[in-house]
N, C-alpha and C positions, 0 to 999 in steps of 0.2 A: 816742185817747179811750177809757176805761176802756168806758162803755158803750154802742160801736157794734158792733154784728156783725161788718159787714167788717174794723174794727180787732183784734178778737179773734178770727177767722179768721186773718188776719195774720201775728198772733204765735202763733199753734199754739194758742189755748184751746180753739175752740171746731173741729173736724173739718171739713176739707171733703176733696174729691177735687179734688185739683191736677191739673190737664191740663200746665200750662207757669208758669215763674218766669224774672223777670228782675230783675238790680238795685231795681229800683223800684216792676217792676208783679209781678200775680200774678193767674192766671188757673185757676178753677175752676168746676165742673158748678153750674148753681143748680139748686137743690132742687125747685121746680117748672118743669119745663120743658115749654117753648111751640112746643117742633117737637126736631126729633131730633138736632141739635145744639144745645144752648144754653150758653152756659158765658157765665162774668161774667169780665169784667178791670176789674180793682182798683189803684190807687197804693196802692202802702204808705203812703204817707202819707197823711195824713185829710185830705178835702177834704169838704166836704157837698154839694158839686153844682160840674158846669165851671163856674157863675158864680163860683168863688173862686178858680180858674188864672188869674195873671195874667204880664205880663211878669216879677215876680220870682220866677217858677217855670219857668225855662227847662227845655224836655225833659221836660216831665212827658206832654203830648197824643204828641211822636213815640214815649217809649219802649212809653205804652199803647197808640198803633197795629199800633207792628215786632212787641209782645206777642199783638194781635187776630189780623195776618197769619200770624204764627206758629202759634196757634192752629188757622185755615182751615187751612193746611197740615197740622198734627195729625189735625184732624177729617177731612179726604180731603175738602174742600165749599169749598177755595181756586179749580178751576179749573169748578166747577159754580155756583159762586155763592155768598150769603151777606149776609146782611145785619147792620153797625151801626146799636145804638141806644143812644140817650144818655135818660133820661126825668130831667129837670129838673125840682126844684119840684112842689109839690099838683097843680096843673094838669097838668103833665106826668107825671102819676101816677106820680112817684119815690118810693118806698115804703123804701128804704133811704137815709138821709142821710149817705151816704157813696158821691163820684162812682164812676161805674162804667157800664160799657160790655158790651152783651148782643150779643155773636156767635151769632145765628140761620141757621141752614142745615139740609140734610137734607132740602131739602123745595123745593117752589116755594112763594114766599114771595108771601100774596095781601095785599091791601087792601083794607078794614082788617087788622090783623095778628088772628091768632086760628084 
């Protein structure tokens, strides 16, 4: 989609800082970060939120996981901890409509996040 962020991050238009790339997924620092590792994993392909992964997108959840762990591994916060999150929808304060997964670490991770 011409005008998503993450689809134009994607395709090189728009800069980011790549940590890690795989086949399908691609993983990068977001721009405001929420603890001392934060980095986004993205499918290349546009999805607007997991509610549109379904059975005839096989592999799209494992490659963005093997992409997250990899990540933890990069970041040095694989055997200290780390947390996934998915924000879904208005309610789930998904601010980018394009699915994507927020590896958080660097930190002890409290409740609420913040």
């Amino acid at each position: 989609m011409s005008d998503c962020l993450f689809c134009q991050i994607v395709a090189g238009q728009i800069p980011a800082k790549v940590v890690a790339e795989s086949d399908d997924s691609l993983a990068f620092y977001d721009i405001a970060p929420q603890a001392p590792v934060h980095v986004l994993v993205v499918p290349k392909a546009h999805f607007m939120s997991v509610n549109e992964v379904t059975v005839k997108h096989p592999g799209v959840f494992d490659d963005l996981m093997r992409l997250a762990q990899k990540v933890a591994e990069i970041e040095g916060v694989k055997d200290s901890g780390y947390r996934l999150v998915f924000n879904v929808g208005r309610d789930g304060q998904q601010t980018v409509s394009h699915m994507h997964a927020h590896v958080l670490g660097g930190r002890l991770m409290t409740w609420p996040p913040g």
